[in-house]
C-alpha positions as CSV (number, residue, x, y, z in Angstrom):
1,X,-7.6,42.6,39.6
2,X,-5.1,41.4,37.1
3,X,-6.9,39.6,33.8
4,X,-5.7,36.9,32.5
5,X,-4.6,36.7,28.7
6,X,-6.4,33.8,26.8
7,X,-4.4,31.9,24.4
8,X,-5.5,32.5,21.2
9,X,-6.7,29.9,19.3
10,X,-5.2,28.7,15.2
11,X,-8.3,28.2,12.9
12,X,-8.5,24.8,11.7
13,X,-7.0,24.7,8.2
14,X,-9.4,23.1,5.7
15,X,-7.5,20.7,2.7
16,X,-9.9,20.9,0.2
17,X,-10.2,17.6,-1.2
18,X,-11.4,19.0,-5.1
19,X,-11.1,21.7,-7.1
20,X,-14.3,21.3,-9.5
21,X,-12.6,21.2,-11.9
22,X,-12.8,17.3,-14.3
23,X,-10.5,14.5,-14.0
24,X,-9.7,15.0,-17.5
25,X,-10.1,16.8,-20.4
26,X,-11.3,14.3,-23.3
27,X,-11.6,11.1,-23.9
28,X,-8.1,10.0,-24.8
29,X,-6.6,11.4,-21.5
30,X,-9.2,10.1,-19.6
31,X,-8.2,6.7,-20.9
32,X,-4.4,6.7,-20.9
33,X,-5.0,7.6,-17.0
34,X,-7.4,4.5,-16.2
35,X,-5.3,2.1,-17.8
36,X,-1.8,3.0,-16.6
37,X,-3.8,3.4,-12.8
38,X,-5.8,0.5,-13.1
39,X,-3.0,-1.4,-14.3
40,X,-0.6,-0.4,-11.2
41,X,-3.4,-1.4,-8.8
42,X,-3.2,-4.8,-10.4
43,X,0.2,-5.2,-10.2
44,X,0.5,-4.5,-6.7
45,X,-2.6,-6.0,-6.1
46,X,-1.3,-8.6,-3.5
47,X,1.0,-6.3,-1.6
48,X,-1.0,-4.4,0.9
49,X,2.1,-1.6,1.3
50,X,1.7,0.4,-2.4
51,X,-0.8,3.0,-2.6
52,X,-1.6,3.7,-6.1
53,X,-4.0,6.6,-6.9
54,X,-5.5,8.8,-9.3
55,X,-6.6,12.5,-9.5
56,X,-5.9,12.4,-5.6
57,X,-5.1,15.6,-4.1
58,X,-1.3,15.2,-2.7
59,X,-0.9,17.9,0.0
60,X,3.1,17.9,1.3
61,X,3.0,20.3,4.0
62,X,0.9,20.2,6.9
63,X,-1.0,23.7,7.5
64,X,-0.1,24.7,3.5
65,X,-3.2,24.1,1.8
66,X,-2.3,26.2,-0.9
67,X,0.1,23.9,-1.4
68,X,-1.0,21.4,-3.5
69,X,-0.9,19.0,-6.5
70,X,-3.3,16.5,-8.1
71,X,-0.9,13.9,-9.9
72,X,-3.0,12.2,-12.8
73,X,-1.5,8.5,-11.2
74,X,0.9,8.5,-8.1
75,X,2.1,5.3,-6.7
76,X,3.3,5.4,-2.8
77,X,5.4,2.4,-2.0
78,X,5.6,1.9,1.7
79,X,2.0,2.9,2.4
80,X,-1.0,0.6,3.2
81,X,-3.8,0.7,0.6
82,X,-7.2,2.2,1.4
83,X,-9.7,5.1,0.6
84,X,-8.5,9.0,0.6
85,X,-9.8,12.0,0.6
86,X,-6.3,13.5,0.0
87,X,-3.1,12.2,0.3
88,X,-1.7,14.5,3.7
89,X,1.9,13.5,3.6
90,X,2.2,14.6,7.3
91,X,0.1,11.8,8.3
92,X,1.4,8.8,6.0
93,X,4.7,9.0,8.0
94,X,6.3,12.2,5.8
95,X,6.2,9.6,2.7
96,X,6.3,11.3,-0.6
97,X,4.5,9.9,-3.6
98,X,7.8,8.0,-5.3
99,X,6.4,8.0,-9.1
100,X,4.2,10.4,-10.8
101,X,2.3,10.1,-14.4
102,X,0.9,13.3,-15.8
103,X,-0.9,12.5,-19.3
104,X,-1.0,15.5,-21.6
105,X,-4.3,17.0,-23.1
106,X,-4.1,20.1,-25.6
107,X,-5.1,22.4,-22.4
108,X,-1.8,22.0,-20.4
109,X,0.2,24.7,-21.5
110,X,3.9,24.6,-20.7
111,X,3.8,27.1,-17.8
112,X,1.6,24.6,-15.5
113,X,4.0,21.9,-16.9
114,X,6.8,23.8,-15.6
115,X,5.4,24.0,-12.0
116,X,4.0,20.9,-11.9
117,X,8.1,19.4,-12.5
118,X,9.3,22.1,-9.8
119,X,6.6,21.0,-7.4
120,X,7.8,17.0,-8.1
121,X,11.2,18.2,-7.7
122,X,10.8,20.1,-4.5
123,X,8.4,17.5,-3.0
124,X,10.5,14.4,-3.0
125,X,9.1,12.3,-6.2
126,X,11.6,9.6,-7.3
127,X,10.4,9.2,-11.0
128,X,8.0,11.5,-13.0
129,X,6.9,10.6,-16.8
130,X,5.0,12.6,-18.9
131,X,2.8,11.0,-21.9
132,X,1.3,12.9,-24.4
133,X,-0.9,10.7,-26.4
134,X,-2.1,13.3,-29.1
135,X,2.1,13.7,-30.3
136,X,2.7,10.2,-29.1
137,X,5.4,12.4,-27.2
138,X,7.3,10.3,-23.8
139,X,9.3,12.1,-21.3
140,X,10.5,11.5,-17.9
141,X,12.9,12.5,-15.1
142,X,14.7,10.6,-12.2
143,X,16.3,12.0,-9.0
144,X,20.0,12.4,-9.0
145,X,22.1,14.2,-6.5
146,X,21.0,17.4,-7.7
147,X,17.1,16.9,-8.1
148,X,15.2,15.6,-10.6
149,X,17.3,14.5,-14.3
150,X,16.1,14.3,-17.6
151,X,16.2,10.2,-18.7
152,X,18.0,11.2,-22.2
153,X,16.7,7.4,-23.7
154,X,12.6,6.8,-23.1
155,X,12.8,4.0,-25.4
156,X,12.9,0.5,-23.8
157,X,13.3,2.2,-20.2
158,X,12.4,0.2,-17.2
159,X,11.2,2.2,-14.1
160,X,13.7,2.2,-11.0
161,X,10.9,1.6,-8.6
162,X,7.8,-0.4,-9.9
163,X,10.2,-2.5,-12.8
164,X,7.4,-1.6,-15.7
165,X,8.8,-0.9,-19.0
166,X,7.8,1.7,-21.3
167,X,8.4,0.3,-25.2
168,X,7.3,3.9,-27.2
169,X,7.0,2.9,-31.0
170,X,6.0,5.0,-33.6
171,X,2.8,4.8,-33.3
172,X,2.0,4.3,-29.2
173,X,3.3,3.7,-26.5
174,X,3.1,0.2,-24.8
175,X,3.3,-0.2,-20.9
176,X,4.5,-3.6,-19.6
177,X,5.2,-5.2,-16.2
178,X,8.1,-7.2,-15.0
179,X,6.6,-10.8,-16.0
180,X,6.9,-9.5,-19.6
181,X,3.1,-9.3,-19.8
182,X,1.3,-6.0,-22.0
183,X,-0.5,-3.2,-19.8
184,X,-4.2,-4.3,-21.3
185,X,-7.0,-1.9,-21.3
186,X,-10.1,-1.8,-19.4
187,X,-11.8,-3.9,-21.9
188,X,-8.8,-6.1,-22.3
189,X,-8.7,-6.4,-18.7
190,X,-12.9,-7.0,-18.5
191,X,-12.3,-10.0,-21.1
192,X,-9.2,-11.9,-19.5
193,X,-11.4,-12.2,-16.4
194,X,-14.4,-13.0,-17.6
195,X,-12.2,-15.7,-20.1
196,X,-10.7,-16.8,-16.8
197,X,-14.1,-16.8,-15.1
198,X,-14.8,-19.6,-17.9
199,X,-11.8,-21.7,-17.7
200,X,-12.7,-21.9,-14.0
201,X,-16.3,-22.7,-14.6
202,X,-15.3,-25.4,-17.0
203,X,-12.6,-26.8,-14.9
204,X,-14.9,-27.1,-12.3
205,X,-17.6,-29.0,-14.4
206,X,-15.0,-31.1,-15.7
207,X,-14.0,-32.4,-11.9
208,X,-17.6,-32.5,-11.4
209,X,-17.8,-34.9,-14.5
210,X,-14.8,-36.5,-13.4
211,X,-16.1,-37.4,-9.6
212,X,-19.4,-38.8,-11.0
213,X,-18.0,-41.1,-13.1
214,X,-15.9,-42.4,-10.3
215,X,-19.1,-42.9,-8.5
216,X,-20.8,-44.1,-10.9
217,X,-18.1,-46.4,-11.8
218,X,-17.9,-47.9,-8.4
219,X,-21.5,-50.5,-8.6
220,X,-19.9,-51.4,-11.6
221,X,-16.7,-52.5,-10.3
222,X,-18.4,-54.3,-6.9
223,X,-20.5,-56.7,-9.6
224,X,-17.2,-57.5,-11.1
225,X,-16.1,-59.0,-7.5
226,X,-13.6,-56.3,-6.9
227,X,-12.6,-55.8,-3.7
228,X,-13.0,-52.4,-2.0
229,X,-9.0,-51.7,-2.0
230,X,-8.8,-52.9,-5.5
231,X,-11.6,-50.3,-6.3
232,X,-10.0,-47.2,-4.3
233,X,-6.7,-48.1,-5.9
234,X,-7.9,-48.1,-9.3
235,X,-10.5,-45.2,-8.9
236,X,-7.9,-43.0,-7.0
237,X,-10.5,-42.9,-4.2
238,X,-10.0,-43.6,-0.4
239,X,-11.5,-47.0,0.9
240,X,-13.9,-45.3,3.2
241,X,-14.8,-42.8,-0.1
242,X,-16.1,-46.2,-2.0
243,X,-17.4,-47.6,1.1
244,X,-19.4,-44.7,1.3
245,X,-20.5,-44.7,-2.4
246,X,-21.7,-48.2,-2.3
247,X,-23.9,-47.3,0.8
248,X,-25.6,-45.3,-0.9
C-alpha cells in the first residue's frame, strides 16, 4: 500500500500590532505628534478616502513581519478611513503610506534615523519630513526618479500631496493648511469649537427671539385691522403661518 504525502501546512504569520515600547518619549514629542495628526484628520475630515494615522504599525510585505515601521503620523490618500490594528499594505490594495512625519526626541540616534529613511525610500513614501523640536531643526525628502531627494529649501515649502505649508522661523515651526489657516493645538482646537458651539447657541436663541416676536407681533397687528396678507407680508410669514398664530 502506497501512502500518501500530506501537504504540509505554512504557520500562520502573526503581525504584531505593538512593540511595548511608548508612543513617545517626552512631552514635547508627544505634542508635536497630536497636533500635526490631529490636524491632518481635520483637514481631511470630509473626505472619506485619506487615512491619517499615528504610531500605527505599517507592515509592507505580506508574510515579512519583521518587516516593519511605526511612522509617528502617516497619511494614505486613496484609502477609506477607519480603525487599524496595523496598516497591512497587501490588503489596502498594495497602497503605500504617501507622507511620513517622524518628530525627533534626544533618544533617536542617527543610525535608527538612517534606517527609518532607507525603509521610506524602499517602501514607496512620496514625502518624508523630519521635525526636531528641541533644535527647532526641519528636514524632508521627496521622491525623484532615483528615490527619495533631499528638499534643499524647508522654509516656506508647501507639501506636494496634502498642500500644507511648513513656515520654520527662528523660533518654531508653524504648520498651515491650504485655506491659509494656522495648524492650532489641541487646546486651540478644544476652544474654536467650543467658541463655535457658542456662536451656534446664540444664533439659535437669537432666531428663537426673533420667531416670538413675529408671533407675538401678529394680535397686535389683527387689532390694527390688518389683513392676514398684509400681516404675512410685513412679518415675512406665510398666510397660513399667521392664520395659525391667531388660532391660537
Amino acid at each position: 500500500m502506497v501512502s500518501q504525502i500530506q501537504p504540509q501546512t505554512q504557520p500562520e504569520v502573526i503581525y504584531p500590532d505593538c512593540d511595548g515600547q511608548p508612543v513617545a518619549n517626552n512631552t514635547i514629542q508627544f505634542r508635536w505628534i497630536v497636533e500635526i495628526q490631529q490636524n491632518l484628520d481635520w483637514l481631511f475630515a470630509e473626505d472619506p478616502n485619506v487615512f491619517v494615522a499615528g504610531d500605527l504599525f505599517w507592515y509592507p510585505l505580506e508574510g515579512r513581519n519583521t518587516i516593519v515601521n511605526a511612522p509617528d503620523v502617516m497619511v494614505v490618500l486613496g484609502r477609506p478611513k477607519g480603525d487599524r490594528l496595523s496598516y497591512m499594505q497587501w490588503k489596502e490594495g498594495e497602497i503605500a503610506p504617501q507622507v511620513v512625519f517622524e518628530i525627533l526626541s534626544p533618544s533617536n540616534t542617527p543610525n535608527e534615523m538612517d534606517k527609518k529613511l532607507l525603509f521610506y525610500d524602499r517602501y514607496g513614501v512620496e514625502e518624508y519630513y523630519i521635525y526636531d523640536p528641541d533644535k527647532n531643526n526641519l528636514r524632508g525628502w521627496l521622491r525623484g526618479e532615483d528615490g527619495l531627494d533631499v528638499i534643499a529649501q524647508m522654509a516656506d515649502w508647501v507639501s506636494p500631496q496634502l498642500k500644507i505649508r511648513f513656515a520654520l522661523s527662528p523660533e518654531s515651526l508653524d504648520l498651515y493648511r491650504p485655506d491659509g489657516e494656522r495648524f492650532l493645538t489641541y487646546k486651540e482646537i478644544s476652544q474654536t469649537l467650543e467658541q463655535e458651539r457658542q456662536r451656534a447657541e446664540q444664533e439659535r436663541q437669537r432666531a428663537e427671539q426673533a420667531e416670538q416676536a413675529r408671533r407675538d407681533a401678529v394680535p397686535r397687528l389683527l387689532q390694527m385691522s390688518l389683513n392676514v396678507e398684509q400681516i404675512a407680508q410685513a412679518l415675512g410669514l406665510s398666510v397660513e403661518e399667521v392664520q395659525a398664530i391667531a388660532q391660537e
